[in-house]
C-alpha positions as CSV (number, residue, x, y, z in Angstrom):
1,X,-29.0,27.2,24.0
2,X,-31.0,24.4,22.0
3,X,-30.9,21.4,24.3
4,X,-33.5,19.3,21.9
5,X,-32.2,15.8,20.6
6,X,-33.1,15.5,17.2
7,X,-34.6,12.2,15.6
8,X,-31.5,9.9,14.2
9,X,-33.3,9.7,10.8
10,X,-31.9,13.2,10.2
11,X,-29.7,13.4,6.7
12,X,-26.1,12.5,6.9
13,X,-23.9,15.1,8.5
14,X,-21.1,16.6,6.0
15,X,-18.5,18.1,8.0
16,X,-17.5,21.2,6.4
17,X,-14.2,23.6,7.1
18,X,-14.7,26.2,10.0
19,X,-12.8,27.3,13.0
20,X,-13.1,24.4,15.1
21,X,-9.3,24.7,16.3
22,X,-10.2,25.9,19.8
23,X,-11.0,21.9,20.8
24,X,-8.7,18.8,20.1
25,X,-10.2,15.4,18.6
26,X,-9.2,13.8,21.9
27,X,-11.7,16.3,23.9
28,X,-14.5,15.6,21.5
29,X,-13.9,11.9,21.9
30,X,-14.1,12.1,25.5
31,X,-16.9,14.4,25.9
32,X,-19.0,12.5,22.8
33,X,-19.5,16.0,21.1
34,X,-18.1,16.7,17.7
35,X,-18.7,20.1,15.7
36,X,-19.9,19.8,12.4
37,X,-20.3,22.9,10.9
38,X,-21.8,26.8,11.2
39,X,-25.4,27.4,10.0
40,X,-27.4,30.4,10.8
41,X,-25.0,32.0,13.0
42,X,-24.9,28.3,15.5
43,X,-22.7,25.7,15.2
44,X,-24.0,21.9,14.8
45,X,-22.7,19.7,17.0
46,X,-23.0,15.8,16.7
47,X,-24.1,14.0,20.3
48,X,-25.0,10.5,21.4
49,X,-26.9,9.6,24.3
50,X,-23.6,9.8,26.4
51,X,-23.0,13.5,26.1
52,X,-23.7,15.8,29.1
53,X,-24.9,18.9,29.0
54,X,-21.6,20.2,30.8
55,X,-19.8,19.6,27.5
56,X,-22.5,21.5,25.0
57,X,-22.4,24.4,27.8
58,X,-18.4,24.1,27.3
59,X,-18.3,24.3,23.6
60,X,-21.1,27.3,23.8
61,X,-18.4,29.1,25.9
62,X,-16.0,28.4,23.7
63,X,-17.7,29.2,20.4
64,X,-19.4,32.6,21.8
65,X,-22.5,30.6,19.6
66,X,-25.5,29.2,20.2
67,X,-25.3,25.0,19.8
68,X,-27.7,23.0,18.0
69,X,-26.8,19.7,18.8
70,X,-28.4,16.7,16.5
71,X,-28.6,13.3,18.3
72,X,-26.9,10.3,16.6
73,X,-25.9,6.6,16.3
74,X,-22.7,5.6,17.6
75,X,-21.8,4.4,14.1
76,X,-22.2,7.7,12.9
77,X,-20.5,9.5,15.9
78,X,-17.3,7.5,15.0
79,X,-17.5,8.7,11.3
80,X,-18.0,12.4,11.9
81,X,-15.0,12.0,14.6
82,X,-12.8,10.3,12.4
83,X,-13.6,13.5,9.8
84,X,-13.2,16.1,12.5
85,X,-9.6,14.7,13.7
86,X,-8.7,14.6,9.7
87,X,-9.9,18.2,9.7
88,X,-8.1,19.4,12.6
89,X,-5.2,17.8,11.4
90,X,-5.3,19.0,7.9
91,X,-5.9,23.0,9.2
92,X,-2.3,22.8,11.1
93,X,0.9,23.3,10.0
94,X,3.3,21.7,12.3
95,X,6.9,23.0,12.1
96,X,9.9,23.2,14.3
97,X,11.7,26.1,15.9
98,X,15.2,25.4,16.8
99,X,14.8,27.1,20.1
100,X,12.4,24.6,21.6
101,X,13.9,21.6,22.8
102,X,12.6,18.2,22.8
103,X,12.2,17.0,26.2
104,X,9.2,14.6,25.9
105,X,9.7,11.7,28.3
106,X,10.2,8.4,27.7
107,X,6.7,6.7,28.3
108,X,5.0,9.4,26.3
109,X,7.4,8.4,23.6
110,X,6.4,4.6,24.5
111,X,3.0,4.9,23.3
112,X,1.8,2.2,20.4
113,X,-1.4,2.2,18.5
114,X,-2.0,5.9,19.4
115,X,-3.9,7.9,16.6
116,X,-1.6,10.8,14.8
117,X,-4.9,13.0,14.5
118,X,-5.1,13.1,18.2
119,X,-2.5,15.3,19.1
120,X,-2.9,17.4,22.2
121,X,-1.5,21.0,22.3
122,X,0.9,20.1,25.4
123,X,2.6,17.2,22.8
124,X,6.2,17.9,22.4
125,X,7.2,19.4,19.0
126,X,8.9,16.8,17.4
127,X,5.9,14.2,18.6
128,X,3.6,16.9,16.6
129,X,5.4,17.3,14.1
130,X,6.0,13.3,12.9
131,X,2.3,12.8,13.9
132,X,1.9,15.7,11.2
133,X,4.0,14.5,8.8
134,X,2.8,10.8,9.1
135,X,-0.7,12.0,8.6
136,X,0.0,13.8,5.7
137,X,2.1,11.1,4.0
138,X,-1.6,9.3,4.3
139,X,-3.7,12.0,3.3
140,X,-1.7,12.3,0.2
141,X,-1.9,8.6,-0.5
142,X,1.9,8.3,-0.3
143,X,3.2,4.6,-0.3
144,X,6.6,5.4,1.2
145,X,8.3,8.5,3.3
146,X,11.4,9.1,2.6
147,X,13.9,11.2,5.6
148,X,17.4,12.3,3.5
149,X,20.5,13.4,5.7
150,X,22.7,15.5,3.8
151,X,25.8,17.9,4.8
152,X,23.8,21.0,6.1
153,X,19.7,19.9,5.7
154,X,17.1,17.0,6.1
155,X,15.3,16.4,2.8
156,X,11.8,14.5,3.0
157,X,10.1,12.7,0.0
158,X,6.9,10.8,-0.5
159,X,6.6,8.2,-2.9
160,X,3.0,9.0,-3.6
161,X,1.7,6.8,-7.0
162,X,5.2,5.2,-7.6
163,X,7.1,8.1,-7.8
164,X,9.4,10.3,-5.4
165,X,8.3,13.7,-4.8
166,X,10.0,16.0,-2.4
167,X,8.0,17.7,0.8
168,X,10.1,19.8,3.1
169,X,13.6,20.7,3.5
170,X,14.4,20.5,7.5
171,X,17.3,21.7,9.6
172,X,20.6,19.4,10.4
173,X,19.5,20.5,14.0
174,X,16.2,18.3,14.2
175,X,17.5,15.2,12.6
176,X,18.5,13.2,15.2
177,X,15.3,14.4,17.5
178,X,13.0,13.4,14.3
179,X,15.4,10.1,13.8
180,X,14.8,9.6,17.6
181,X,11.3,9.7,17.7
182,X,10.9,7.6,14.9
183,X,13.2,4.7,16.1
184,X,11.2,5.1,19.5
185,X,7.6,4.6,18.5
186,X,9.2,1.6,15.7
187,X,11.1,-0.2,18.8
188,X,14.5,0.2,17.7
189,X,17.6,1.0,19.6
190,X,18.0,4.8,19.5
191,X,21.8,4.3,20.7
192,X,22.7,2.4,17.8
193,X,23.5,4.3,14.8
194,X,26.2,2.4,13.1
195,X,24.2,-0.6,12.1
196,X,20.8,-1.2,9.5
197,X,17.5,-1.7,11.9
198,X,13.7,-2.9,10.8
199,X,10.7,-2.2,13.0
200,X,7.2,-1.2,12.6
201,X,4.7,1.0,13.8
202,X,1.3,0.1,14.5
203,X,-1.1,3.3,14.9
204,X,-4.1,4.7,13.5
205,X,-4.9,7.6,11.6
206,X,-8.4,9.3,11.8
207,X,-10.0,6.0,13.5
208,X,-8.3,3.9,10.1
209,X,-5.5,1.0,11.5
210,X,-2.4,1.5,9.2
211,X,0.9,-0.7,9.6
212,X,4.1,1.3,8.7
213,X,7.5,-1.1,8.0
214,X,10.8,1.3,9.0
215,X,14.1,0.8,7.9
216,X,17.0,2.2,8.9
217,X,20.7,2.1,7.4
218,X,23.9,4.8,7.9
219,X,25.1,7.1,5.8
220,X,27.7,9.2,5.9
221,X,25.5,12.3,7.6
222,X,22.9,10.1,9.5
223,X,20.9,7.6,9.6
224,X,18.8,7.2,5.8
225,X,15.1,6.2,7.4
226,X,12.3,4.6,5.2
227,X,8.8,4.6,6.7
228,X,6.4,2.2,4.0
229,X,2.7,2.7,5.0
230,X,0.1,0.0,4.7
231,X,-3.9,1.4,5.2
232,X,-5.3,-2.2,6.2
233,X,-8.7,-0.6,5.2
234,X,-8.0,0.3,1.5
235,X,-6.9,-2.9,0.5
236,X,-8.5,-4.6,-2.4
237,X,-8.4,-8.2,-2.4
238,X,-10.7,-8.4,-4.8
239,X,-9.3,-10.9,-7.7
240,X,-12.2,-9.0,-10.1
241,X,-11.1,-5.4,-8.9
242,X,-7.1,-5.8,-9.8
243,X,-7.5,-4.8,-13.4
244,X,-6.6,-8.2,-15.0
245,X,-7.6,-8.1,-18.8
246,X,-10.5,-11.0,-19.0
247,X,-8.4,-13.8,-20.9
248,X,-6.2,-13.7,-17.8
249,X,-8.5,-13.4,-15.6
250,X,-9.7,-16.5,-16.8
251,X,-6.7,-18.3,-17.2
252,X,-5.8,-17.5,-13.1
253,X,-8.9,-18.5,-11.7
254,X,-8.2,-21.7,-13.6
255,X,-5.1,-22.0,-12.0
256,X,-5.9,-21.1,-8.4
257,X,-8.5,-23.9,-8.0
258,X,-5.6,-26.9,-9.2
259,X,-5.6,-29.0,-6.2
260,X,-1.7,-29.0,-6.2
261,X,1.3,-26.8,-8.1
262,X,3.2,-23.7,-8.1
263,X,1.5,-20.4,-9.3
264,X,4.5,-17.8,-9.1
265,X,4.0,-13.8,-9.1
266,X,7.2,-11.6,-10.6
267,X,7.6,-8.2,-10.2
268,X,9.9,-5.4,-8.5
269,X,9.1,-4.0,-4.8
270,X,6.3,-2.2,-4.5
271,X,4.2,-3.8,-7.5
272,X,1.7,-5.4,-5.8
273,X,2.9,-9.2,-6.0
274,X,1.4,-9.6,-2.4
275,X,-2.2,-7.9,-2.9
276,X,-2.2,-10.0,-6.0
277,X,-1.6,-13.4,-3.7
278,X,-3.9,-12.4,-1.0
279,X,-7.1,-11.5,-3.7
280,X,-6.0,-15.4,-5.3
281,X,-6.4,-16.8,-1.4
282,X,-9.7,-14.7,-0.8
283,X,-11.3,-16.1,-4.2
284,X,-10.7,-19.7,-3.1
285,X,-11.1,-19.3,0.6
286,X,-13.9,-21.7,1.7
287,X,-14.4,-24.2,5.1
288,X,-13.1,-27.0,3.3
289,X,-9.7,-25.9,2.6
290,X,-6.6,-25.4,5.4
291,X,-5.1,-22.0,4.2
292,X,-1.2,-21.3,6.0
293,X,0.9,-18.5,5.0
294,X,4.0,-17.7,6.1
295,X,5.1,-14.0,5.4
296,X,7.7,-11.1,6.0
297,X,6.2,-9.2,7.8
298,X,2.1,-10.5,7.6
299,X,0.8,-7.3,5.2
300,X,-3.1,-8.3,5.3
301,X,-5.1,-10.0,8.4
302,X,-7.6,-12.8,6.3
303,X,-9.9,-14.0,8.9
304,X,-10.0,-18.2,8.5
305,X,-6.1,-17.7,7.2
306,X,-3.7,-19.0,9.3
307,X,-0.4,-16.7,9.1
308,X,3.3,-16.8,10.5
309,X,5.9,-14.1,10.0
310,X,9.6,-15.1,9.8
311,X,11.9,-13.9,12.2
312,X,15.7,-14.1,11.4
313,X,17.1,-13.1,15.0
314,X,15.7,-17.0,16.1
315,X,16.7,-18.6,12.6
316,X,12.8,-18.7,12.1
317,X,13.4,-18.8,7.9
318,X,11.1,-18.9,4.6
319,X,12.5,-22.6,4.9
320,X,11.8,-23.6,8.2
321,X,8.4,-22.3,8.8
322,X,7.7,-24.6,5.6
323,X,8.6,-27.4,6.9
324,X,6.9,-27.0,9.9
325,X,3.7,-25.8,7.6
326,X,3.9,-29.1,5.9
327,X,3.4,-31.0,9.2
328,X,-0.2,-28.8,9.4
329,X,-2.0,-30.6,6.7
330,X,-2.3,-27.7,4.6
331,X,-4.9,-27.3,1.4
332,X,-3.0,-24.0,0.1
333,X,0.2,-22.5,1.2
334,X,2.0,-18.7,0.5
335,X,5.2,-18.2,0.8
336,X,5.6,-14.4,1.3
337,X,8.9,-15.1,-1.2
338,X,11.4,-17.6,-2.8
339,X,14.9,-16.2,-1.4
340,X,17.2,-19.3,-2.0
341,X,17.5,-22.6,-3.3
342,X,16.2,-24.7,-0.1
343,X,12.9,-22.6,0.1
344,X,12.1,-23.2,-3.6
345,X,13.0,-27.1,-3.2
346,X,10.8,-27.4,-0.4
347,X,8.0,-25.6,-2.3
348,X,8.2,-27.5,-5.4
349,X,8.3,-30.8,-3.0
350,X,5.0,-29.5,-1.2
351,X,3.4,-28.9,-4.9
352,X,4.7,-32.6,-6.0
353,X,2.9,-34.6,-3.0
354,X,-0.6,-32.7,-3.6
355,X,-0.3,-29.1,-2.1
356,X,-0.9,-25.4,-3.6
357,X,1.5,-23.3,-3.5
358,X,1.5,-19.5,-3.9
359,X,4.6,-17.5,-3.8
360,X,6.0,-14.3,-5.3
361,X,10.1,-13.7,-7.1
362,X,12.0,-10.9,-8.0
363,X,12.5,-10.8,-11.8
364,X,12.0,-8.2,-14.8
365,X,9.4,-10.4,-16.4
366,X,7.3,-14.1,-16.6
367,X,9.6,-15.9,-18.6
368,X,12.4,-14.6,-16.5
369,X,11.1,-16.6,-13.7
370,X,11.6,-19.9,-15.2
371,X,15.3,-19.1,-16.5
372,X,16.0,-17.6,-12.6
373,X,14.4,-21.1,-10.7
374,X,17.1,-22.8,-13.1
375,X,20.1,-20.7,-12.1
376,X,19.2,-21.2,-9.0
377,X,19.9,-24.7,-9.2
378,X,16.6,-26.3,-9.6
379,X,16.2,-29.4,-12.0
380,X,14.5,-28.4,-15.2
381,X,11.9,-31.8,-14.4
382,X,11.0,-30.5,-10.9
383,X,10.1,-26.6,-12.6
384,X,7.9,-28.3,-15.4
385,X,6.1,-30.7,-13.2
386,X,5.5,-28.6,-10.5
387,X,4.5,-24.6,-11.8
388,X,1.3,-24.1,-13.1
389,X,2.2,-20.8,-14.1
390,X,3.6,-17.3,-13.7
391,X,2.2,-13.7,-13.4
392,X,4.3,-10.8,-14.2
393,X,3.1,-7.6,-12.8
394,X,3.7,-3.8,-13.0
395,X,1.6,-0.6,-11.7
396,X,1.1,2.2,-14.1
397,X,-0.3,5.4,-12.4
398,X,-3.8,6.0,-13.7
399,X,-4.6,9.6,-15.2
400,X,-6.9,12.2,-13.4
401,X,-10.4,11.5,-14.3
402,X,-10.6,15.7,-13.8
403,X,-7.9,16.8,-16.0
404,X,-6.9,14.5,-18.3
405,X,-5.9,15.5,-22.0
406,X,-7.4,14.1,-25.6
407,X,-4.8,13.1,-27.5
408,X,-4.1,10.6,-30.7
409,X,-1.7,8.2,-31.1
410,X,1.5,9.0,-33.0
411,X,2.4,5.9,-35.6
412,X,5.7,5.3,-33.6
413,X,3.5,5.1,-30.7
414,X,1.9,2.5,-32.1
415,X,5.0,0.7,-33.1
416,X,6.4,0.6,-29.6
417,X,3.0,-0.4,-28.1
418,X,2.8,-3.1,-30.7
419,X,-0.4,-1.5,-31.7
420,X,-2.2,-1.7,-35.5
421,X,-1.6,1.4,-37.4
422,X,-5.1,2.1,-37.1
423,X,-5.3,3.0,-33.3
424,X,-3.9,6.3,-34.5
425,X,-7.5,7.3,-35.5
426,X,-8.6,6.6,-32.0
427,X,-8.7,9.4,-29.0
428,X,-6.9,8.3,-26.2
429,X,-5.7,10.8,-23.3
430,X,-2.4,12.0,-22.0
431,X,-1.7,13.3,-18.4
432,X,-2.0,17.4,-17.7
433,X,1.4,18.7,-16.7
434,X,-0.2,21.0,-14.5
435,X,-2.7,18.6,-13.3
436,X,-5.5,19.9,-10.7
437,X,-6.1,20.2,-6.8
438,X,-8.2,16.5,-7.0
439,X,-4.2,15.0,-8.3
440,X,-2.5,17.6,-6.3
441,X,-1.0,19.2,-9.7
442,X,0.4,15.6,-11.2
443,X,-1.9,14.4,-13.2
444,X,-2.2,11.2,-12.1
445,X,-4.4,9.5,-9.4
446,X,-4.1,6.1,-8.3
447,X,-2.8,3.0,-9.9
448,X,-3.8,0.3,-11.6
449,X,-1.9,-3.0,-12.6
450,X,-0.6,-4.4,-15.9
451,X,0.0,-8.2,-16.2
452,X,1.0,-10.8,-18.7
453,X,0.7,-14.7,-17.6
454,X,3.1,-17.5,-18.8
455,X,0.9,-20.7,-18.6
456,X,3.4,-23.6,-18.4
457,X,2.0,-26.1,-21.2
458,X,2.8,-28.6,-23.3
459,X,4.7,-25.8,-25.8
460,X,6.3,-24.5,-22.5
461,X,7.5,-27.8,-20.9
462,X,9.9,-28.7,-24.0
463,X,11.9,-25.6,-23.5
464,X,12.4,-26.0,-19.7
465,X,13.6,-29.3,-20.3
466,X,16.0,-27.9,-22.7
467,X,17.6,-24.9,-20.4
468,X,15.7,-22.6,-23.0
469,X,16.4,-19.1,-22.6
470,X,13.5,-16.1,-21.2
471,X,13.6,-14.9,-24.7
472,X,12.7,-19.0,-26.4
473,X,10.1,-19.2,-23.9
474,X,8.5,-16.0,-24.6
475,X,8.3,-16.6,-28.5
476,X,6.8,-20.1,-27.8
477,X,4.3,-18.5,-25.4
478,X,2.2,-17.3,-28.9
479,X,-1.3,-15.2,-27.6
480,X,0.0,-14.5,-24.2
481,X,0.3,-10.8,-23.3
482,X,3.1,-9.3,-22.5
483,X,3.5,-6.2,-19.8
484,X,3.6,-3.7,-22.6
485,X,0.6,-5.1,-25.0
486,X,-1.8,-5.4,-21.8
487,X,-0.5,-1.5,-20.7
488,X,-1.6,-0.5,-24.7
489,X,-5.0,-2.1,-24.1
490,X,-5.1,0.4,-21.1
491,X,-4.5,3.2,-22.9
492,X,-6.8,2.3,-25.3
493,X,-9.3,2.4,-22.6
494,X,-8.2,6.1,-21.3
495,X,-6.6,4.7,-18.4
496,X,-3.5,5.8,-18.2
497,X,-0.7,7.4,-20.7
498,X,1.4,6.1,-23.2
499,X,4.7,7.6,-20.6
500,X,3.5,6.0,-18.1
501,X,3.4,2.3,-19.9
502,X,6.8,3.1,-21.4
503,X,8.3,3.9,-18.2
504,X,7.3,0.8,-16.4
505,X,8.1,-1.4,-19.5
506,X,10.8,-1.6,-21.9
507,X,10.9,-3.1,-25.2
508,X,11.0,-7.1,-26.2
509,X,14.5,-8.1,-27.4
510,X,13.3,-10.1,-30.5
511,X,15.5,-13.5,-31.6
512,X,16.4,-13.8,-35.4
């Protein structure tokens, strides 16, 4: 066996596929020795300066191979590990049998912040098999897993890019293990099946933190459970890196540095309202300013930011952790979202006596905003003196850079994208329906964000005043893009697909 440390300045290790199943990523973490890969009939093995000979001789009994171990930093160690527990992972196939029964104990059950890739071949099936499932949901980039109940089967979705896509079809017999397990690890009450429950999961997948939210309500077969993942670590909040067309770009980082005001974000759930907020907070973060937030639940840590998270079991509201922000001598506050009439009053009463206020509202579009503060019951005076201005937002799945299709624009393409005839003599490109292994057949990879900004200005003000409605406002907001325009100057740019702008869009009622 080759017990020769190798210098660190060695090229990067790639960890390639092989037969590394006979370990688990928890052994390799304790014995600091990770396979790599086979070459030349020996198998590469990372090491640091922790890892006894005892655990090479171990993996050369194991192998029936000769080692060739190559010394390196503990920086390094971590990423190969992190890759070897994916790859482990990835290479099983976790299913259930419905004659094992699930009799893992309590405090195994207990266990927060564990890492799904670590799973040890004495785990229960059902812990396996949502470690399996969890992991998978993040290898494939899905936003959302979705557990169905139905008569005679348990139907699991991802949401992976926006859109549902079903994964596995379970037995009735292991939903209420799989239900159990969940609830468990999430902190809920297992015995309660009647009423709607929110937790979350802290853990870690492949050395990477991710926060998962769970939601719970009762159906008519089960409990309906909703796991949405957050990856901490592949979070942009990078106000340059969002995809805003430069003109708004512009116009935003204008607005952000007011010294007092309201800057609003609209969009549905799961549009990226609050990664917009936080990349706003990290442009104008500096020593000067006093940055609180106060949040449901706190999505991104911001070192420097002070944040709160509501809780509605100790009448800790949107509302009263305002109040009590107010008393902090902020710079800059977020609001995580305007619910009700008393949040948005004390909001727009923080923004009148010198503060910055960031918050986010459910509605279709920009001008929609101003027409929902009003129905809420706030004074057209206090909206016009108080918002700066509103970002609608939408994410449109951006096409595989591998498989993507040429195409040219049809003229009623055109019309409905508000586009110049003459875009039909450009090539733009159109999703393949059968995709590629890089999209995993769809066509589509990743997302990127659409936007069009209402700037509240002198032509704006008028109409507020007025109880103007969403459509009045629009028309008088002449040169600002709309959601569908700024999704045409993606396609343009081979972005994304002319299907994918119309579905997340919808046509501009016009006024005679």
């Amino acid at each position: 066996m080759n017990n020769q440390f190798l210098p660190t300045d060695r090229p990067p290790i790639n960890l390639k596929r092989g037969d590394f199943s006979k370990i688990v990523g928890s052994w390799a973490k304790t014995n600091s020795a990770v396979p790599v890969c086979m070459e030349q009939d020996s198998v590469v093995v990372a090491i640091t300066k922790e890892t006894n000979s005892l655990a090479l001789t171990a993996l050369e009994q194991a192998y029936d191979l000769p080692i060739f171990p190559v010394l390196v930093s503990e920086v390094e160690f971590q990423r190969v590990l992190n890759a070897f527990r994916s790859t482990l992972m990835s290479d099983r196939n976790y299913t259930l049998d419905n004659t094992e029964k699930d009799d893992e104990d309590t405090d195994v059950l207990s266990q927060l912040k564990i890492d799904v890739t670590e799973a040890e071949d004495d785990d229960a099936p059902i812990i396996r098999y949502v470690n399996a499932l969890i992991f998978r949901a993040a290898n494939q980039r899905a936003s959302d897993i979705h557990l169905e109940p139905f008569e005679n089967e348990l139907k699991i979705r991802f949401r992976i890019d926006g859109v549902l896509q079903d994964v596995a079809v379970e037995d009735k017999y292991f939903q209420a293990a799989i239900s159990s397990r969940i609830k468990v690890i999430a902190n809920l009450n297992i015995a309660e099946k009647r009423l709607p429950q929110d937790g979350r999961i802290g853990l870690k997948i492949a050395g990477q933190d991710v926060d998962i939210r769970v939601s719970t309500v009762p159906t008519r077969y089960g409990e309906r459970i909703v796991l949405r993942l957050l990856d901490k670590s592949k979070g942009s909040l990078d106000l340059f890196k969002i995809g805003f067309d430069a003109e708004i770009l512009e116009s935003i980082s204008k607005i952000i540095r007011k010294s007092y005001g309201i800057f609003l974000v609209t969009g549905p759930t799961g549009s990226g309202k609050t990664t917009t907020l936080y990349s706003c907070l990290s442009e104008i973060h500096s020593v000067d300013k006093n940055i609180l937030t106060i949040e449901d639940p706190v999505e991104y840590e911001v070192p420097g930011v002070g944040q709160m998270q509501v809780n509605p079991k100790i009448d800790f509201t949107f509302a009263t952790g305002l109040r009590s922000i107010l008393r902090q001598d902020p710079d800059v506050i977020m609001v995580g979202e305007i619910r009700d009439l008393e949040t948005v009053e004390i909001a727009i009463q923080a923004s009148l006596t010198g503060h910055l206020v960031f918050s986010t509202l459910h509605t279709n579009d920009a001008p929609g905003a101003i027409t929902r503060l009003l129905d809420m019951g706030v004074e057209p005076f206090l909206i016009s003196s108080s918002v700066l201005g509103v970002l609608a937002q939408r994410l449109v799945r951006k096409l595989c850079p591998n498989c993507k299709l040429p195409k040219h624009l049809l003229a009623s393409e055109c019309r409905e994208l508000g586009l110049d005839s003459s875009a039909t003599e450009k090539t733009v490109y159109s999703h393949n329906p059968e995709g590629c292994a890089t999209c995993q057949n769809t066509g589509y990879l990743g997302r990127s964000a659409i936007h069009e900004l209402l700037v509240v200005d002198d032509k704006v003000r008028p109409l507020i005043m007025d109880r103007a409605n969403a459509s009045m406002i629009r028309q008088a907001s002449l040169g600002q893009k709309s959601l569908r325009f700024d999704g045409a100057n993606k396609i343009l740019q081979g972005l994304t697909s002319v299907e994918e702008v119309m579905r997340v869009t919808q046509e501009e009622v016009s006024i005679a």
